[in-house]
C-alpha positions as CSV (number, residue, x, y, z in Angstrom):
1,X,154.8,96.5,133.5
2,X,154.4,93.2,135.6
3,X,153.7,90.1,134.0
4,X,150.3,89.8,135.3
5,X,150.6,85.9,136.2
6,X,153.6,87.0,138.7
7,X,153.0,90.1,140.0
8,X,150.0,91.5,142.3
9,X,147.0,92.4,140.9
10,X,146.5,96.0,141.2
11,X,144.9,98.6,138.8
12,X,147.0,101.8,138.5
13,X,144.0,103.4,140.8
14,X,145.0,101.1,143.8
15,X,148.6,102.1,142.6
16,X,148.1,105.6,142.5
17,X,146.4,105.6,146.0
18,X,148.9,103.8,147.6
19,X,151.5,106.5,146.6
20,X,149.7,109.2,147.4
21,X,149.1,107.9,151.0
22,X,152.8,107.6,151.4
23,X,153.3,111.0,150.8
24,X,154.4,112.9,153.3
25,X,157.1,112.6,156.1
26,X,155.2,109.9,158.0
27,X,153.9,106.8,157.8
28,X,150.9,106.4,158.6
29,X,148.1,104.1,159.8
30,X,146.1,104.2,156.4
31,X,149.1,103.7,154.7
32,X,150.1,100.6,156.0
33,X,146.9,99.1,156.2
34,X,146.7,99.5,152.3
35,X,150.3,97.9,151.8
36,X,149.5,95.3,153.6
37,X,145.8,94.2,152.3
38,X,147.9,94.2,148.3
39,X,150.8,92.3,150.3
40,X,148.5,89.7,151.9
41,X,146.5,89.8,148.8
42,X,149.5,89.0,146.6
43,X,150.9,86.2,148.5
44,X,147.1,84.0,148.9
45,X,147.1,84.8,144.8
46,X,150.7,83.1,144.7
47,X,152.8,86.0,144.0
48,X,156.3,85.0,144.6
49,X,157.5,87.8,145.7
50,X,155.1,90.5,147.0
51,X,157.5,92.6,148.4
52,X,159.5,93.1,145.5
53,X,156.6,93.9,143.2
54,X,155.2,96.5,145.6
55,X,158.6,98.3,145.9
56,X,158.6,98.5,142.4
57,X,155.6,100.3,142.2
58,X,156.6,102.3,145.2
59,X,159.6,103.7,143.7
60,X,161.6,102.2,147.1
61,X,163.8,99.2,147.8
62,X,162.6,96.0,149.0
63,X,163.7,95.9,152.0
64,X,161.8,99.0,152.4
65,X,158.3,97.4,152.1
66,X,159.0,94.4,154.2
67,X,159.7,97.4,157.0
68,X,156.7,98.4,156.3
69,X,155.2,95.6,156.7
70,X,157.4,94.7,160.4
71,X,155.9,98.2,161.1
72,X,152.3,97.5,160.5
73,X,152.7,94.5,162.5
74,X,154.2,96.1,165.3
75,X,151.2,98.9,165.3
76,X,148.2,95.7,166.1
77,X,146.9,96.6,162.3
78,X,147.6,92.6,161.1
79,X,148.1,89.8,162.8
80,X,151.5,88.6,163.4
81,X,152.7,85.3,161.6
């Protein structure tokens, strides 16, 4: 698993959500707004590199989650940086 000092701090419940609301063949609102709150979340705890933590636990490629995040961006559900 994650060493807990560098990785986000997420129970396997919060894990276990997040997969199950990226099931399916799109993505959707609730999804995203999930990613991101762990995303944000990780980075203001100091997590080097949120991204690459969350694809981990996603089963997907980092890249992938950082479109995901561009995504939830470009739908108004977080502010943009």
């Amino acid at each position: 698993m994650i060493d807990a000092l560098r990785g986000p701090k997420m129970t396997d419940a919060e894990i276990a959500e997040l997969r199950a609301l990226r099931e399916g063949k799109r993505v959707t609102d609730a999804f995203l707004v999930r990613l991101a709150t762990h995303f944000m979340q990780a980075e203001a705890d100091g997590v080097l590199n949120p991204a690459r933590h969350l694809a981990e636990y996603l089963g997907v490629q980092r890249q992938t989650v950082l479109t995901y995040m561009r995504m939830a961006r470009n739908r108004g559900l977080i502010a943009r940086r």
